[in-house]
C-alpha positions as CSV (number, residue, x, y, z in Angstrom):
1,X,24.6,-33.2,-18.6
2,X,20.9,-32.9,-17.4
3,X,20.8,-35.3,-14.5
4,X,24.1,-33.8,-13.3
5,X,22.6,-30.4,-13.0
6,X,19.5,-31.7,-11.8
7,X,21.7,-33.9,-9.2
8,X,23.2,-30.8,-8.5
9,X,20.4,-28.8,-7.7
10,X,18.7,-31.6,-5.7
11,X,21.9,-31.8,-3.8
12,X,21.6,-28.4,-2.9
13,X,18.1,-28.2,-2.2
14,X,18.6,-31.7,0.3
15,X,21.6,-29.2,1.6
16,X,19.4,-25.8,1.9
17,X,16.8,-28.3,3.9
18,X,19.0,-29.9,6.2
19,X,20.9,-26.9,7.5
20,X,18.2,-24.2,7.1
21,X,15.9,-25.7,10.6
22,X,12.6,-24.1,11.1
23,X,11.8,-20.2,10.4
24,X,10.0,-18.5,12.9
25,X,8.5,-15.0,13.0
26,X,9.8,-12.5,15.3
27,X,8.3,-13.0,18.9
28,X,9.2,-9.9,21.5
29,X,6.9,-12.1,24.0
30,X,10.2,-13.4,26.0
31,X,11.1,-9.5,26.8
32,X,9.9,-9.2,30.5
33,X,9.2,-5.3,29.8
34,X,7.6,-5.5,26.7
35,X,5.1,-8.7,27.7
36,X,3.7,-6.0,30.1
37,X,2.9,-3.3,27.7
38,X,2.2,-5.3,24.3
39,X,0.8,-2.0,22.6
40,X,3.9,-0.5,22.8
41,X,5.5,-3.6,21.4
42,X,7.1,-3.1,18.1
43,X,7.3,-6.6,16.3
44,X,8.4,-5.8,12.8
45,X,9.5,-2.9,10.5
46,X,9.7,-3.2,6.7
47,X,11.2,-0.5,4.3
48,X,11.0,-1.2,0.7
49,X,10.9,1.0,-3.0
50,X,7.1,2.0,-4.0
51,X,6.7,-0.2,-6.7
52,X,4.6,2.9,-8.7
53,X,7.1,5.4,-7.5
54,X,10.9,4.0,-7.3
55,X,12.1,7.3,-5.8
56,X,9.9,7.2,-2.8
57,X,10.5,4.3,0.2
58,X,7.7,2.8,2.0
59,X,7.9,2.0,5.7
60,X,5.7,-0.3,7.5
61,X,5.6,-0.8,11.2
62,X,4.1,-3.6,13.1
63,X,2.7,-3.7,16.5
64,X,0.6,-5.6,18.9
65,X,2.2,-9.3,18.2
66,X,0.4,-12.1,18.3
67,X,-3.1,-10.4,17.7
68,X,-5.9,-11.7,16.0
69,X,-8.8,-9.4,13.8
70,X,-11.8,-10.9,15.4
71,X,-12.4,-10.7,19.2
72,X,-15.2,-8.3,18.9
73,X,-16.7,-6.1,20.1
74,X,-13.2,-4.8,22.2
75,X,-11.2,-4.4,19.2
76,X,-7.5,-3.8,19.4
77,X,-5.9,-0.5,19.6
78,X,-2.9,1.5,19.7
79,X,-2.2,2.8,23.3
80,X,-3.0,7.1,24.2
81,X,0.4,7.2,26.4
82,X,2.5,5.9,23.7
83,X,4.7,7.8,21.5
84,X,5.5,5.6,18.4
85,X,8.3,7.1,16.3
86,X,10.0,5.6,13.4
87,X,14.0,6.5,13.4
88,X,15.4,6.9,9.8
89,X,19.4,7.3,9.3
90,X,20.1,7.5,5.6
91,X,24.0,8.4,6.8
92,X,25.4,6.2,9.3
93,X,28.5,8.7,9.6
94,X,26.7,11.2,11.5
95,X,25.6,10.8,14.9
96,X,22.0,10.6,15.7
97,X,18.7,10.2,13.8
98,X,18.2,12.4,10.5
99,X,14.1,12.2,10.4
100,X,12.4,10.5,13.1
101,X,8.4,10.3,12.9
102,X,6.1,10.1,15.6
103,X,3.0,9.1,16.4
104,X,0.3,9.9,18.8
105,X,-3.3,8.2,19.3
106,X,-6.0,9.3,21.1
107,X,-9.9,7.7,21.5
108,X,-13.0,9.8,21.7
109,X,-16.3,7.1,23.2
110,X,-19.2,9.4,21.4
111,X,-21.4,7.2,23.5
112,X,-20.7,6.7,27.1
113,X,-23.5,5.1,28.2
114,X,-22.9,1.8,26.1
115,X,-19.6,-0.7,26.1
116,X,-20.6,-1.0,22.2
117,X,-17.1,0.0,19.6
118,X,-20.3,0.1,17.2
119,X,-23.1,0.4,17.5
120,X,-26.7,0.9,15.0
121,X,-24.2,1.0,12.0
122,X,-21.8,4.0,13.4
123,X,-18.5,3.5,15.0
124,X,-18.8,4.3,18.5
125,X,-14.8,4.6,20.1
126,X,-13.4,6.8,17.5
127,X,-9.4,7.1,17.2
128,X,-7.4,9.7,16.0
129,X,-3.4,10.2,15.5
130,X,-1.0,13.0,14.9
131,X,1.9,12.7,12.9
132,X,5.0,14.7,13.4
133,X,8.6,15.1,11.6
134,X,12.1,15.6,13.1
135,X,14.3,16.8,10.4
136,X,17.0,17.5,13.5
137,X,16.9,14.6,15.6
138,X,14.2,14.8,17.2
139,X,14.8,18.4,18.8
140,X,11.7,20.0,17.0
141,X,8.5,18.3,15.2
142,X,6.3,19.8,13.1
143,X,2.9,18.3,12.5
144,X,2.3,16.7,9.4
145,X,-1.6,15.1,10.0
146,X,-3.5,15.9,13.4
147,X,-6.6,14.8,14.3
148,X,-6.3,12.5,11.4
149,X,-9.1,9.4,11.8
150,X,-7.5,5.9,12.2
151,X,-10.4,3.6,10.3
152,X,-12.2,1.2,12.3
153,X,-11.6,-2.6,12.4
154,X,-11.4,-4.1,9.0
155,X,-13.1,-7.8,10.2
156,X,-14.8,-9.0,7.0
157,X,-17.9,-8.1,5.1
158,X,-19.8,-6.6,7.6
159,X,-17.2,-4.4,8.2
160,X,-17.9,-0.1,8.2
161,X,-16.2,0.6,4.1
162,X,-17.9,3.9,3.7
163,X,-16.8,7.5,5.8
164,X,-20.8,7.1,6.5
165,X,-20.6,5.6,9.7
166,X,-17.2,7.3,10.6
């Protein structure tokens, strides 16, 4: 009885390895539009349960594909004439978009005079974001955050942790 089942799992494990090929992540890269304008490039988008709060869904977006954290000191960033929104349709029976979110970045340079992101232990390009909600599909927002501060690179230890430098 044991080295059937265990045959039978092997089998379908050789099965599950034979037809299952290679994985690969998503790649937006072969889009001639997009591979112009990779900040507005939206890779991936995950929804899941809060695993403190089962009522509440957490939405992730991805964007900028193929990006690495170092490359110092001209960090990555998301783009000022970009709108990213997030469309939600929790009822597929009525037309259109129930909440859509939207954000909005801009940068302020505090420093002109130097190329430096930061600089003597203060972060010099400082980004902000708005947030707005569409409860009507999209015909009004109203602000949620603005002026809200997107936090600087995280690129290891001697990264800026503390609001000090912000």
């Amino acid at each position: 009885m044991f080295i059937h089942k265990l045959s039978k799992y092997g089998l379908m494990l050789l099965v599950a390895l034979v037809l299952g090929g290679t994985l690969m992540a998503s790649s937006h890269r072969e889009a001639p539009l997009i591979a112009n304008d990779p900040l507005a490039d939206n890779t991936d988008l995950y929804a899941f349960r809060n695993p403190r709060n089962p009522r509440n869904i957490v939405i992730i977006a991805n964007y900028v594909p193929m990006q690495l954290p170092h490359g110092g000191p001209n960090y990555y960033s998301f783009g000022e004439n970009i709108r990213y929104e997030i469309h939600i349709d929790n009822n597929p029976s009525w037309p259109g978009d129930e909440i859509i979110y939207r954000f909005t970045f801009s940068q302020r340079n505090e420093d002109p005079t130097t190329f430096f992101n930061i600089r003597l232990g203060k972060q010099n390009l400082k980004t902000t974001y708005t947030l707005e909600k569409s409860t009507n599909g999209g015909r009004t927002f109203l602000p949620i955050l603005v002026n809200a501060n997107v936090p600087p690179p995280r690129i290891g230890e001697r990264s800026i942790s503390s609001p000090v430098g912000l």
